[in-house]
N, C-alpha and C positions, 0 to 999 in steps of 0.2 A: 591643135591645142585641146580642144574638148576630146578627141580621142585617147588624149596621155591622159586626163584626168578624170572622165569614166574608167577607162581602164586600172587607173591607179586606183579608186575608188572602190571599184568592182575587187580590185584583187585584196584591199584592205577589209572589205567586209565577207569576203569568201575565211580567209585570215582568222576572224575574229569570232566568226561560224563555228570552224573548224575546231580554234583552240576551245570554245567554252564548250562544246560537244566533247570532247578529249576528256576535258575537266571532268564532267559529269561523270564519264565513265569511268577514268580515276576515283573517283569520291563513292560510284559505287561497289567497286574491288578494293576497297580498305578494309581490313579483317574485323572491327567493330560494324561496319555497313553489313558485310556479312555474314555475322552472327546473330545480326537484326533480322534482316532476311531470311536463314534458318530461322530462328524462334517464329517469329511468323508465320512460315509456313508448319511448322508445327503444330501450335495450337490451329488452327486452320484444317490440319489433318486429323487432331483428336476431336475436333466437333463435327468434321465430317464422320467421324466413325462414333461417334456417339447419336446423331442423327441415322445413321444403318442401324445401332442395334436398338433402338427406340423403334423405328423400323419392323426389325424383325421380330421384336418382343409383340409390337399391337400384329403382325402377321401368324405370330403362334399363339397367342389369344383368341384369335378369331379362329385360326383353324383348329384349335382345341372345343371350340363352342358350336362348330359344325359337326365335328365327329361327333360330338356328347349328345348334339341334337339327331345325328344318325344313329347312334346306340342305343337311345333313349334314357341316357343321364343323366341329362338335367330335368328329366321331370318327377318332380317330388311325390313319393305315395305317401300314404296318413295312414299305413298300416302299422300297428306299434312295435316297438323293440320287443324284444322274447324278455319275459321273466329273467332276473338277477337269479347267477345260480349261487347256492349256498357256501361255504369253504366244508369242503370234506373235513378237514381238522376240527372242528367247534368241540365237538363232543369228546376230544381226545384228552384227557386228562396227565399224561403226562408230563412230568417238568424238567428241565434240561439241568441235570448234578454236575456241579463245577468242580473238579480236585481243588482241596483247597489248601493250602502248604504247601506248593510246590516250589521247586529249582528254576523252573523255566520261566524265563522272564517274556512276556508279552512286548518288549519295549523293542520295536524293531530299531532304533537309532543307538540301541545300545553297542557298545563297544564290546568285543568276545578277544 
C-alpha cells in the first residue's frame, strides 16, 4: 500500500514538474516575450559598443599624446609669430564702375 502511493505520489509531482517547466517555456516563446528579449539584448549591445568606442577614443588620445611627445609637439616655444604682412591692395586707388541702366537683371529667381 505504501508502494502504490509513493509511487502515485512520485508520479503526481514528476506531473506537475514537468507541466510548470513546459509552461515557462511556453511563456517564454510568445512573440511579446520575444521581442522583449530582442530589445534587451539590443540596448545591451549598443552600450556594449559604446563602452568600445569610449575605449578606443581614450586609446587614440593617448597614442596621439605619445607620438606628439616623440615629435616634439607638445612642447610649446615663446618664440613669436612673424609680423602681420600688409594687403598688397592698400595703396590701389581704384574703384570697381558698375553699368548702370542695364537689361540684365541680377535677380536670379527671376522668371526668363
Amino acid at each position: 500500500m505504501f508502494r502504490r502511493t509513493f509511487w502515485f505520489t512520485a508520479g503526481a509531482a514528476a506531473g506537475v514538474w514537468a507541466t510548470t517547466k513546459v509552461n515557462r517555456k511556453l511563456r517564454k516563446l510568445t512573440p511579446e516575450s520575444l521581442a522583449a528579449q530582442a530589445a534587451n539584448k539590443a540596448i545591451d549591445a549598443g552600450h556594449r559598443l559604446k563602452e568600445f568606442a569610449l575605449d578606443v577614443r581614450d586609446g587614440m588620445a593617448q597614442r596621439e599624446a605619445e607620438l606628439g611627445d616623440a615629435l616634439g609637439l607638445n612642447h610649446r616655444t615663446d618664440a613669436e609669430l612673424p609680423a602681420q604682412r600688409g594687403i598688397a591692395a592698400i595703396g590701389n586707388d581704384k574703384q570697381i564702375k558698375y553699368i548702370e541702366n542695364t537689361t540684365y537683371s541680377y535677380n536670379r529667381n527671376e522668371d526668363h
